[in-house]
C-alpha positions, 0 to 999 in steps of 0.5 A: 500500500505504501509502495503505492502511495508513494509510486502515485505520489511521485507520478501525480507531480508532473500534474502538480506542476501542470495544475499549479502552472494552469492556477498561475494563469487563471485570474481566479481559479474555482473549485470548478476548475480545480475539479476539472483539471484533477478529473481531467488529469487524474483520469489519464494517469490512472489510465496509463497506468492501467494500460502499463500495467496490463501489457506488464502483466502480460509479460510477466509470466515469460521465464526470462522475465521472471529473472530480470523483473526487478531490474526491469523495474529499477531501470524504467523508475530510475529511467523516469526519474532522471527524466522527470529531475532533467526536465526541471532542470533543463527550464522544461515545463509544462505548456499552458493553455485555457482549461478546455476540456481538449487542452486538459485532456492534452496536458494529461497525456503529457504528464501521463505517459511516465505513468505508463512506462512505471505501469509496465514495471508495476504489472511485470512485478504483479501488484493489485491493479484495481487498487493500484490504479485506483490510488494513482487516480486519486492522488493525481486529482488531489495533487492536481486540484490543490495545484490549481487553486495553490497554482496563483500563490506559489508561482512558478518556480515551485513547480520544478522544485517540485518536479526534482522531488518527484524524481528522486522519489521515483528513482528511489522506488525503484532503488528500493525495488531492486534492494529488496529483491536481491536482499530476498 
């Protein structure tokens, strides 16, 4: 459970960085724009996860992966890890635009398709997908709404600290992943 939380938290801070950025350029954000932005967000996290997961599942059984699924699962979170610390380094930030439900739905792919590659890692290693996808999805709405009416406050430098965080949470899930495998 905790594993999840903590695999959720680390994957919803691209949609806080994303929901914060939109919080900036909303005069006044509403708690109907927060909700539509954590709807918005929170169901293409959980839906790429869902995906990453079942093709992990599938995988899951074949010989050879049962040997490597650890280190399979380290690589892509320290992978997306690094990415996700690279990018807040590098000035990449998530773009803008008017919360249309089409723009929204935009932004939740791009924050989401790490949520993906985690996914594949979490299927290959045989978690409880219902509750697994379930807790990425809550807790990308919650990180996305809180994000959007915070979003005016915090300004925007906040969001790539933020984003680092998020990284090296990720990078050491996956560290701890590894650890706990090869310490079995």
């Amino acid at each position: 459970m905790w594993t999840g939380l903590s695999v959720a938290a680390g994957l919803s801070v691209d949609s806080l960085a994303a929901a914060m950025a939109t919080g900036v350029v909303l005069r006044r954000p509403r708690m109907r724009d927060a909700a539509r932005v954590g709807t918005a967000f929170g169901l293409c996290q959980a839906g790429f996860a869902l995906g990453g997961l079942l093709a992990g599942l599938a995988l899951a059984h074949l010989p050879l992966l049962e040997a490597w699924d650890h280190w399979i699962a380290f690589v892509l979170l320290l992978f997306v890890g690094g990415q996700m610390i690279a990018g807040a380094l590098n000035g990449e930030s998530a773009e803008v635009a008017p919360p249309s439900w089409l723009a929204l739905l935009m932004m939740g792919v791009g924050t989401s398709i790490d949520a993906g590659v985690v996914g594949v890692g979490m299927g290959i290693t045989e978690v409880e997908i219902v509750a697994t996808v379930a807790i990425i999805g809550a807790v990308t709405f919650g990180f996305s709404f809180v994000g959007v009416l915070c979003g005016r406050c915090v300004g925007r430098r906040t969001g790539t600290c933020a984003q680092v965080v998020g990284g090296l949470g990720l990078a050491a899930i996956g560290i701890h992943v590894l650890a706990a495998h090869l310490a079995s």
